[in-house]
C-alpha positions in Angstrom: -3.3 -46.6 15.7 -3.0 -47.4 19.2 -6.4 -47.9 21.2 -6.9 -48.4 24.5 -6.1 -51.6 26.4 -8.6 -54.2 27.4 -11.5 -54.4 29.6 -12.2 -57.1 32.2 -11.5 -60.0 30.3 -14.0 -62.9 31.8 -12.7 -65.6 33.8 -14.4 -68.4 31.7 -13.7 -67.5 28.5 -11.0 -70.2 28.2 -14.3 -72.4 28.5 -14.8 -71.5 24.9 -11.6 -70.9 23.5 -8.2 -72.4 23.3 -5.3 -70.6 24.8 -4.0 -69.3 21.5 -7.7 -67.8 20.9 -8.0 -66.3 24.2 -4.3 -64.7 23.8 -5.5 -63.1 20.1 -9.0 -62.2 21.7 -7.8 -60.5 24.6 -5.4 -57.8 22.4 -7.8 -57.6 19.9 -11.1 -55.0 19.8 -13.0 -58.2 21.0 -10.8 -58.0 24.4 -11.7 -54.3 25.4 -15.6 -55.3 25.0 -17.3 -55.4 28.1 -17.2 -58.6 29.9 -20.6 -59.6 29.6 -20.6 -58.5 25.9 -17.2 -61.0 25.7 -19.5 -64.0 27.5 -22.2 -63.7 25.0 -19.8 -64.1 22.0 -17.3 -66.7 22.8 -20.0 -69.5 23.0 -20.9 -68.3 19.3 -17.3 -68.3 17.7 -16.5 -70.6 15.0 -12.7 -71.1 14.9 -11.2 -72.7 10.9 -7.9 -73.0 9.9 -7.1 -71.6 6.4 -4.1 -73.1 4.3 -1.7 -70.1 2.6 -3.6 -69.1 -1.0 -7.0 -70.2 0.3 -9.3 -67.5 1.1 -10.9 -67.0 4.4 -13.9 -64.7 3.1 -15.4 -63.7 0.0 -16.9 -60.4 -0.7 -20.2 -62.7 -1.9 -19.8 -64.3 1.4 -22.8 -63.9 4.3 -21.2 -61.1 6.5 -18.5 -61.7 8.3 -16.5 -60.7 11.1 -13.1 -62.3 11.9 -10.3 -62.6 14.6 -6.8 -63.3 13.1 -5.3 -66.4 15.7 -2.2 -67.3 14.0 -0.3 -66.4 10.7 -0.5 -63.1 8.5 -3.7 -62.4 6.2 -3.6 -59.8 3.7 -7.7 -58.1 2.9 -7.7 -56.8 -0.6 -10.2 -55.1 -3.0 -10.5 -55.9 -6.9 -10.8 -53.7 -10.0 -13.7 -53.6 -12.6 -10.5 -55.7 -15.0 -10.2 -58.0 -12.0 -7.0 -56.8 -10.8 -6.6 -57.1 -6.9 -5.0 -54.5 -4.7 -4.2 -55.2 -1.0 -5.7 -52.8 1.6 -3.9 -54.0 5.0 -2.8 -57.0 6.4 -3.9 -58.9 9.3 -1.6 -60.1 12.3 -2.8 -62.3 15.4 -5.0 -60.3 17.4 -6.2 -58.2 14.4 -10.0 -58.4 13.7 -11.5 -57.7 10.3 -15.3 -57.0 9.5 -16.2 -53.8 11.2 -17.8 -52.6 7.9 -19.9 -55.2 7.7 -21.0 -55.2 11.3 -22.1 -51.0 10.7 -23.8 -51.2 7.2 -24.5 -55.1 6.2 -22.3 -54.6 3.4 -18.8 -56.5 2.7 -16.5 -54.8 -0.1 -13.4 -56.6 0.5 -12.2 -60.4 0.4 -9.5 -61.4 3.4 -6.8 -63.9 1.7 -4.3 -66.2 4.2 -0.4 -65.2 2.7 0.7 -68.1 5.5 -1.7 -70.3 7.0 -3.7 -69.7 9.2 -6.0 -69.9 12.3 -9.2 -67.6 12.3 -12.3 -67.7 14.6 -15.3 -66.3 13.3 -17.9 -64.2 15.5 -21.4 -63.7 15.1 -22.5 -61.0 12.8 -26.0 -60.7 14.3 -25.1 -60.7 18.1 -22.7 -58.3 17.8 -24.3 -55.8 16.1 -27.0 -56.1 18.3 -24.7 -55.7 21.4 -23.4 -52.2 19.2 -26.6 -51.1 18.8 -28.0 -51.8 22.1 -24.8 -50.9 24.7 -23.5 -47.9 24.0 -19.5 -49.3 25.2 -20.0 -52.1 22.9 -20.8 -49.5 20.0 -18.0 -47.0 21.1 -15.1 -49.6 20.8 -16.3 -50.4 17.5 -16.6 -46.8 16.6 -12.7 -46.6 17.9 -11.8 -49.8 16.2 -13.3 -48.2 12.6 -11.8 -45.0 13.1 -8.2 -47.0 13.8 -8.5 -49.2 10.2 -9.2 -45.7 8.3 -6.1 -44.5 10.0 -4.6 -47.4 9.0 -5.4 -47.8 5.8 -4.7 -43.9 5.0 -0.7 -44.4 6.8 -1.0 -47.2 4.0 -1.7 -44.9 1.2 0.6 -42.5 2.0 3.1 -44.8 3.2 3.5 -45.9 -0.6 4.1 -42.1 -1.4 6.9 -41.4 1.1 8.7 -44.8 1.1 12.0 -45.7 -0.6 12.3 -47.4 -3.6 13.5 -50.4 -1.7 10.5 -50.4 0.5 8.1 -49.6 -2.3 9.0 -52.5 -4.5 8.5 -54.6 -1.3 5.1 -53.8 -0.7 4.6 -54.3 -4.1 6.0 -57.2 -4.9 3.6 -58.5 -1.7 0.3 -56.6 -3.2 1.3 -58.3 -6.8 2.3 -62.2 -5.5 -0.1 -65.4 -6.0 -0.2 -68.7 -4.0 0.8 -71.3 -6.0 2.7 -74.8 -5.1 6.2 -72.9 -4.3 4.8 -70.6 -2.1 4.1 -66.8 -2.8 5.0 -66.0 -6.6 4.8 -62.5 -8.4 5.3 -63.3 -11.9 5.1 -59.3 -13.1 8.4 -58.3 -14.6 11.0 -55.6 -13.2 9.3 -52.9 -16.0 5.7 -54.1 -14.5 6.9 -53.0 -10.7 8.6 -50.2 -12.1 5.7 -49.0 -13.7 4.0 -49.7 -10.5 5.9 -47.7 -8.4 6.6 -45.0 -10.6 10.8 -45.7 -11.3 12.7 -47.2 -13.5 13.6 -50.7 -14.6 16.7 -50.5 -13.5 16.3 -48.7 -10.5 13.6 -51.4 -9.5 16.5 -54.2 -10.6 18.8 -53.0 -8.0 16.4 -53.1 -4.9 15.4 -56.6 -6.6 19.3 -57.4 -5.7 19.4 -55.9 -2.8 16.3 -57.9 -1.4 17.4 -61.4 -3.2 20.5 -60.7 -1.0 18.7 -60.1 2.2 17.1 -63.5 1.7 13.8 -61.7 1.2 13.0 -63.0 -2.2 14.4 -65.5 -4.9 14.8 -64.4 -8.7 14.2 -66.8 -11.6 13.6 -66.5 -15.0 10.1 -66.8 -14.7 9.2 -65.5 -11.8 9.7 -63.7 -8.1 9.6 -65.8 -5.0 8.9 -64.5 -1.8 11.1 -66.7 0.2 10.4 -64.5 3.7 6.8 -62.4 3.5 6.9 -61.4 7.1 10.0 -59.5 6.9 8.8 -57.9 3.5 6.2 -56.7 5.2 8.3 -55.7 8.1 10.1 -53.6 6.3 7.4 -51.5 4.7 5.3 -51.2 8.6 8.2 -50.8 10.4 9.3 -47.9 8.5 5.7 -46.3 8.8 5.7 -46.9 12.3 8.6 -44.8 12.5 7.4 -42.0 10.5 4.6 -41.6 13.0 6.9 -41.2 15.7 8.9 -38.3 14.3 
């Protein structure tokens, strides 16, 4: 969902933040804030750098609420059997924690798939701001109302996609870290079963992607040799459904 652009952005927020962080803060909810709002913050961020695997928040964590800098994050929510499912993923400029901010309470976990660079922003002075400055609370009212739109194009992306597209974003919700980078070790009947198709069905758009360089087929496993471009093909096909 597209929200409107960004307020006065203050002149010494590069004071606080690298350029990278200002870039990411500036396109990001945080950047449409009013500027006085932005000037309180920045002094309070907490910027970390999170290696591919590692997480960057815990649902047990305190609360938190975090700009994406660099790399792709993924937030995902686990079952009762311990079983995660990914909800959205997180690009530079995309902020995370709005939940937490409104009711205290923090039902996901946010994962790096690459590494990357994250700043963390004070919990308690921002929901103050929200609750005291009524522009402060509205862009955060628009910036909820934009991840439940979000999040539904997800869900009923995964009804409406092709087969091709479906076993990508699967193959992304099912993969692990490990030492050779993202691994789903789920077999072709295990995605198929997923997705609702067919092993063999499921074994061509396996071929199909292994030749698109998007992923690497062992014996044991699925590789994700190119993540990015898995998940561009899943967004980029959403994005264009909207637009019809």
């Amino acid at each position: 969902m597209t929200l409107p652009g960004p307020s006065v952005v203050p002149a010494d927020l590069d004071s606080f933040l690298d350029e990278p962080t200002v870039e990411a803060w500036s396109s990001s909810q945080l950047g449409r804030l009013p500027a006085a709002a932005q000037a309180e913050l920045a002094p309070l961020t907490v910027r970390m750098r999170v290696s591919a695997g590692q997480m960057i928040y815990r649902q047990s964590d305190p609360p938190c609420f975090v700009l994406v800098v660099r790399g792709l994050a993924r937030i995902r929510a686990q079952s009762m059997d311990g079983r995660y499912v990914t909800i959205r993923y997180m690009h530079p400029g995309d902020c995370v924690g709005i939940v937490t901010v409104v009711t205290d309470q923090q039902p996901v976990d946010a994962e790096a798939v690459t590494d990357c660079d994250v700043v963390f922003v004070d919990v308690g002075t921002l929901r103050r701001l929200a609750t005291t400055q009524a522009q402060v609370g509205w862009v955060l009212a628009q910036s909820a109302a934009a991840s439940c739109i979000d999040v539904i194009d997800l869900m009923t992306g995964n009804l409406f996609l092709s087969v091709r597209q479906r076993v990508a974003r699967h193959l992304l919700d099912l993969s692990d870290n490990t030492d050779e980078g993202l691994v789903v070790k789920v077999g072709q009947q295990g995605i198929a079963d997923a997705i609702g198709s067919v092993r063999e069905v499921v074994a061509r758009a396996l071929r199909d992607l292994e030749a698109s360089g998007l992923v690497e087929r062992t014996k044991q496993c699925i590789r994700l040799t190119d993540p990015s471009a898995l998940h561009r093909l899943v967004t980029e096909s959403q994005a264009a459904r909207r637009r019809a």
